[in-house]
N, C-alpha and C positions, 0 to 999 in steps of 0.2 A: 328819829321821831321829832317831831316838830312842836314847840310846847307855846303857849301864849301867854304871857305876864299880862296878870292882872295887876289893880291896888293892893290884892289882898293875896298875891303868890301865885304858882305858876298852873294853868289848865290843861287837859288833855284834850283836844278833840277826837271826837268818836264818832264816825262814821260807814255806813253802809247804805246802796245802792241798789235801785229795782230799774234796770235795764230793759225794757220795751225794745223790741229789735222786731221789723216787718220781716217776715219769711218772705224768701223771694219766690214767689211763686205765679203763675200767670193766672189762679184763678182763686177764690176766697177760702176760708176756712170751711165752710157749709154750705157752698153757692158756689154755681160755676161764673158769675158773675167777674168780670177784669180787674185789675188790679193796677193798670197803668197808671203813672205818677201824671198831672196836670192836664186830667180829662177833664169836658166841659161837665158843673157840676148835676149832682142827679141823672147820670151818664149811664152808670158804673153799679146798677142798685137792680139785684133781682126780689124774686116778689118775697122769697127768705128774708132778707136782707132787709128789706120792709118792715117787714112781719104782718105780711096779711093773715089771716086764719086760715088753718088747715095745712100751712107750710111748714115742712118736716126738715130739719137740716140734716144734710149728712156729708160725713166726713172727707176730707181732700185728702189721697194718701201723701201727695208730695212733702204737706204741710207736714205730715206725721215724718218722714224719712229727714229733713229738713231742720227740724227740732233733734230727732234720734242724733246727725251727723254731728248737729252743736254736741249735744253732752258726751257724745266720743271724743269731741275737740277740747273740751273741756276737763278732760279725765272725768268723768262725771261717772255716777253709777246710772245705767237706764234701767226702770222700770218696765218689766215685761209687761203688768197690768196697769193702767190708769184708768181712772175717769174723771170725765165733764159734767162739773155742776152748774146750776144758776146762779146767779149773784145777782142780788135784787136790789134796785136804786133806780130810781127816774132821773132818767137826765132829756132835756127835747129831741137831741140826738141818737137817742137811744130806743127804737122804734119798741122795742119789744117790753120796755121795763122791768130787762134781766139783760144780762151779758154771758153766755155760754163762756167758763175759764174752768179752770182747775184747783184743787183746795185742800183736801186732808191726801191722794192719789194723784202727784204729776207726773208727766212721761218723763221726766230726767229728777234722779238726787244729785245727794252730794256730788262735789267737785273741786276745781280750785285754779287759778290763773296765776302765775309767777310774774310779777310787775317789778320791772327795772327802773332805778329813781339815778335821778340826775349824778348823784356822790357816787355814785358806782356800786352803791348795793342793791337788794332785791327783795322783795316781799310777796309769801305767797298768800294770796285773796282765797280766801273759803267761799264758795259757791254753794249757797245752802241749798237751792229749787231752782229748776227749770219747769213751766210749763205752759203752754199751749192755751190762748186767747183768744177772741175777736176783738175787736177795736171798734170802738162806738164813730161815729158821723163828727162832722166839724159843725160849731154853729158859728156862724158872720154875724158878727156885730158891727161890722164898718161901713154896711152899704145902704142905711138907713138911720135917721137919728131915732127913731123910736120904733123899729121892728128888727130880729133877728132873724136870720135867714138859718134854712139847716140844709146841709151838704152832705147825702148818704152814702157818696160815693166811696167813702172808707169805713164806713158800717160794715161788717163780718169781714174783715181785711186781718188776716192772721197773725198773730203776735207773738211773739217768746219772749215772757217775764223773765231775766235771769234774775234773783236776786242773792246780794252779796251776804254775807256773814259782818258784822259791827269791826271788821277787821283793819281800817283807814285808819289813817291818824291825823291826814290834812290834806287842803284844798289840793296841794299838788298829788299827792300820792291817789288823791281822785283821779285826778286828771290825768294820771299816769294808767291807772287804773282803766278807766274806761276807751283811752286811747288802744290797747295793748289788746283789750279786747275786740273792738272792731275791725282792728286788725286780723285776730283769728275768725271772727264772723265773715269777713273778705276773703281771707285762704279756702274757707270753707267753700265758700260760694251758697251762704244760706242767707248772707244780709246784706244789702250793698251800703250800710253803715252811713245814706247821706242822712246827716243829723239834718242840714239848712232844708230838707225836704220831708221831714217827720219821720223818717223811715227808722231812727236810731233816737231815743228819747230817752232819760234819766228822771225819774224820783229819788231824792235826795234823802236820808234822815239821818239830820244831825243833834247831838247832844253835846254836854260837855261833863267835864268832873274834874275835882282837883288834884294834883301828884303827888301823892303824898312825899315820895323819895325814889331819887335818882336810880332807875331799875329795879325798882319795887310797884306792884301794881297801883293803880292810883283807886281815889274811891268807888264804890260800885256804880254803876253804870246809872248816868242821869237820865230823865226824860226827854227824849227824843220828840223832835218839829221834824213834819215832811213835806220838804220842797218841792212842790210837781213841775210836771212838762219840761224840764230843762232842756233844750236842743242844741247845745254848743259848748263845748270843753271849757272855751275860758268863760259861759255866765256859770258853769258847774263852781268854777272854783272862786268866781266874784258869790254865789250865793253862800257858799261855805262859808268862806272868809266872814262875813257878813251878819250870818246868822249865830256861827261862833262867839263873836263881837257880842253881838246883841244877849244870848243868854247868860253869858258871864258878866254882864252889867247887873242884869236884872237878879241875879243871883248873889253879887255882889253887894247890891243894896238891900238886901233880904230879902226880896220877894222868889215866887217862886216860876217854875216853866209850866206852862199849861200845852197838854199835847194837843196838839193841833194840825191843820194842811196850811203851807202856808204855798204862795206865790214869791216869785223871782221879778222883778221891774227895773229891765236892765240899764233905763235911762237912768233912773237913781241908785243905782247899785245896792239896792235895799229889799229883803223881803217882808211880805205883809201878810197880814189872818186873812185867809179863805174862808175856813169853817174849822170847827172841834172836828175830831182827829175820829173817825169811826173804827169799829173793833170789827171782829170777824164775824160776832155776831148778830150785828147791826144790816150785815148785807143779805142774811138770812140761806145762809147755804143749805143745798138740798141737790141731788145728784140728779142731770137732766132726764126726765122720764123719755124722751124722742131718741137720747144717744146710748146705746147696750155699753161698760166699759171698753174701752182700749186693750186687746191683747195683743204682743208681740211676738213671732217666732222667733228666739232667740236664735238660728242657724241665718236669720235673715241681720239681726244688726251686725253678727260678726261680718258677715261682708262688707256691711256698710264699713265696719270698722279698717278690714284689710284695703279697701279702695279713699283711705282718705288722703288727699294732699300731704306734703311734707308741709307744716305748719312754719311760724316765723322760728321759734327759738330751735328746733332742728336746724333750719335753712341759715340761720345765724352762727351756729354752732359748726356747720361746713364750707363758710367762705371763710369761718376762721383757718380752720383745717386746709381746704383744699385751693382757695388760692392766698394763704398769706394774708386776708386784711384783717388790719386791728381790729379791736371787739367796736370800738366804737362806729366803725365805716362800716362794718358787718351788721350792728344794730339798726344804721339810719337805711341798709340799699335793704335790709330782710322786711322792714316794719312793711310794706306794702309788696304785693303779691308782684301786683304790675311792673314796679318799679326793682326788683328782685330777676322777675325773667327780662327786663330793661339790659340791667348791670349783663346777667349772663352771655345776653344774646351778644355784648359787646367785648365781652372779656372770650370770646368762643376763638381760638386760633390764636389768641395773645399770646408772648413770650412773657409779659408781665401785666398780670391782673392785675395786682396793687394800682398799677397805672392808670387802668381800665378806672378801678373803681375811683380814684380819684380827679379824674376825669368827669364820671357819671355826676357824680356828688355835688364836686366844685364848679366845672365851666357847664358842666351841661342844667342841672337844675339851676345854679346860679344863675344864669343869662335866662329860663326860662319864666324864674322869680321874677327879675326885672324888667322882664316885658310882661308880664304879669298872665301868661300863658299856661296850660296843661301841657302833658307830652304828649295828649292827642294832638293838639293842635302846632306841634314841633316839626318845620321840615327836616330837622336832620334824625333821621330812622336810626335806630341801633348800628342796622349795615353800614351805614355811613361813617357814622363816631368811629366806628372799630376801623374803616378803612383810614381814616385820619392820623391814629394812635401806630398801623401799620407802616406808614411812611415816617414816622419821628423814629420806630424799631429799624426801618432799615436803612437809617441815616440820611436819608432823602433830604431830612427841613428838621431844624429844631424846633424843640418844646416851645418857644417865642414866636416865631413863626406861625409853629400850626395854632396857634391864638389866633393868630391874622387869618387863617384859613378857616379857622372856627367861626369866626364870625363872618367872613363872608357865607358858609354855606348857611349859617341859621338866614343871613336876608334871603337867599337866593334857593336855597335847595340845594343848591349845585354840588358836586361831586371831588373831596375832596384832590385827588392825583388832578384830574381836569384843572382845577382852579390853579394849584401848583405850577403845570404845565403851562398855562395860558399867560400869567402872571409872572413867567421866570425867578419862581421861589425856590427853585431845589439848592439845597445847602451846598457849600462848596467845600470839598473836601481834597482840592488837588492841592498836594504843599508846596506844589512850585508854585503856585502861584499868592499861597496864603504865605511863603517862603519870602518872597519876593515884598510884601506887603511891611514883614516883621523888619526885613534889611532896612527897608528906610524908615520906619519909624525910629528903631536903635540908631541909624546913623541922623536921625532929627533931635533926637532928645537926650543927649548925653548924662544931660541930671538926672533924669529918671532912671537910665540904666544903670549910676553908681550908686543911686536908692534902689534897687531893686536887688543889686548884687550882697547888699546890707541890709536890706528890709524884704526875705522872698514877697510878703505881701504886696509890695508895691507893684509886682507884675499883674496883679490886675488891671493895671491903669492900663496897660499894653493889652490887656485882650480885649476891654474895653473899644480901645481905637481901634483895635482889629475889626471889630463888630461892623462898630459906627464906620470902617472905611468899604466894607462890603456890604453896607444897610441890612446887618442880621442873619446874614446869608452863611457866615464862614463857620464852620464845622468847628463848636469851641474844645472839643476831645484834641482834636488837630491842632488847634491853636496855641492851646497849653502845653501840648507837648513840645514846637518848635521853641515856643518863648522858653520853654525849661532848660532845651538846649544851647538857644543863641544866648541866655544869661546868665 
């Protein structure tokens, strides 16, 4: 737990999260209307979607199976019954002056997510609701110094509100937190989690209180500020850190927290008052007369349930198992789906995963980082890496070497044996002739082989020049062994 020194002793942060996550679906929550990301605006907008009169919305079953798959991934309990109420608020974007969501009846309860923190232990997040939204319209304010424009094409665009339990305790364990889940929303294949393209959005609400004593509860839970629209891990945890800050001043000096919405302004790393903080009753809930409840056949989610993906902390939990990698290589190749059947597809025929994986991790994302690429746009394929790791297993080229080879085939594409072949890089492993090589160095350097017979260490100098006299080429298992022998 992460605690914050004030003037006046130490605070707790307390924190939970309302996760907005787009359902990936090709067509709307209540409209057959698209859904594709960066159509031209008002594209994308059925006459539902609108709200002209007379339009009846009805429901998208994908969107329903979609939601069900999240709360089976989420250990979640699904509700057989729900329903869709109004929620009433004008906004310009909002054609209809309600938003069809969910409120006292969501399609998913309880639940919980297990979040791994940097020190090596783990927190489980209570998942208090899941449920099923539209998404109001964008409005542009930049394309005009004094008109806004509005952009319907994300109006009825299906949402799943996950929200958390006050279970956080800091900016990072946020951000662990919400990373850990877009991840299971990815395995799932229910959200493709691009926060930079709105598809993955966070509401924030943070409070504070003071500790009273070291593993003793601290006092009861303060008044909570909630930060909207967040789209990016690190302003999650610059707004926390921030707003933290800020209510322990103002608390400090005796005044008090007014609940409120506040904004994130990530140029000043500062949030600000939007508006006073409305209640549930403020939005005027009432169950939508157009939509009958939600029922489920329960013989229909257990399928759902027996056909889900192997999820991260499973798939984590069997490269520890089955091939050997520490928890920690296992944690960074499980966290993403792609990058998981990446590792396997490479480690497939391997005599030594571990290799594989450290391979995947270090030269293969490393070099990918610094040319600042994805692994779509990577010439070297799975096939490829594994065929490379192949020849270092059957003594062909050293681990130094296939560096060299590594990096030609990222320019080129080219194939690693080929490159090998072409380049006269295969290791040399005859000892008469690496034999031959260690005679004269020992007969060149007599000092060093009476340091070497009094310091074993000094024979590295000797395998060194062995190296540097074959440029990298001589087989150092070979090497070592002759220098053991002729010293």
């Amino acid at each position: 737990m992460t605690l914050i020194e004030g003037r006046t002793g130490a605070w707790e942060t307390v924190i939970g999260l309302e996760v907005h996550a787009q359902v990936m679906s090709d067509a709307k929550l209540f409209s057959g209307a698209a859904t594709a990301f960066g159509a031209e605006p008002n594209t994308q907008v059925s006459l539902v979607d609108a709200a002209f009169p007379g339009m009846l919305p009805v429901i998208n079953r994908r969107c329903v199976e979609q939601a069900v798959r999240t709360g089976l991934g989420l250990n979640a309990k699904i509700n057989l019954r729900s329903v869709f109420d109004r929620k009433n608020y004008f906004y310009p974007d909002l054609p209809a002056g309600y938003q069809i969501s969910q409120y006292k009846d969501p399609i998913v309860g309880e639940g919980e997510v297990t979040v791994d923190l940097d020190d090596g232990t783990s927190r489980t997040v209570r998942i208090e609701r899941l449920h099923l939204e539209q998404d109001a319209g964008k409005s542009v304010h930049d394309m005009d110094p004094k008109r806004t424009f509005v952009d319907l094409n994300r109006a009825g665009v299906a949402l799943m509100e996950i929200v958390s339990k006050p279970d956080l305790r800091s900016a990072d364990e946020a951000g662990a937190y919400l990373a850990k889940l877009r991840s299971i929303l990815r395995y799932l294949g229910t959200c493709d989690g691009n926060m930079e393209q709105g598809s993955l959005r966070a509401d924030v609400n943070v409070s504070v209180r003071r500790r009273v004593k070291e593993g003793q509860p601290g006092e009861p839970l303060g008044t909570r500020c909630e930060i909207k629209n967040l789209n990016s891990i690190r302003f999650i945890r610059q707004a926390i850190e921030h707003e933290a800050r800020r209510q322990i001043e103002i608390l400090e000096d005796g005044g008090t927290i007014e609940q409120e919405t506040r904004l994130f302004d990530p140029s000043r790393g500062e949030t600000r008052a939007m508006r006073s903080k409305e209640e549930a009753h403020d939005y005027r809930y009432f169950p939508d007369p157009d939509l009958l409840p939600l029922e489920l056949d329960p013989d229909w989610v257990e399928e759902m349930r027996a056909g889900l993906p192997e999820l991260p902390d499973a798939k984590r939990a069997r490269f520890v198992a089955d091939y050997g990698l520490s928890a920690g290589d296992a944690a960074t190749l499980a966290a993403d789906r792609e990058d998981a059947d990446f590792f396997e597809a490479v480690a497939a025929g391997r005599n030594d995963p571990k290799q594989a994986g450290n391979w995947v991790i270090n030269e293969f994302y490393g070099r990918l980082n610094k040319a600042g690429q994805r692994r779509a746009d990577s010439p070297v394929t799975a096939e490829k890496l594994s065929g490379l790791l192949a020849l270092i297993e059957s003594g062909e080229i050293s681990g130094r070497i296939a560096k060299d080879v590594f990096d030609e085939m990222f320019e080129t594409g080219g194939d690693a044996a080929a490159i090998v072949e072409a380049k006269g890089l295969k290791q040399i492993s005859d000892t008469g002739a690496i034999e031959e090589i260690v005679d004269r160095l020992i007969a060149e350097n007599p000092k060093q082989v009476a340091q070497a017979k009094e310091q074993p260490k000094v024979a590295g100098w000797f395998v060194g020049q062995v190296m540097k006299a074959t440029k990298g080429q001589a087989n150092p298992a070979v090497v070592n062994e002759i220098l053991k022998k002729k010293l």
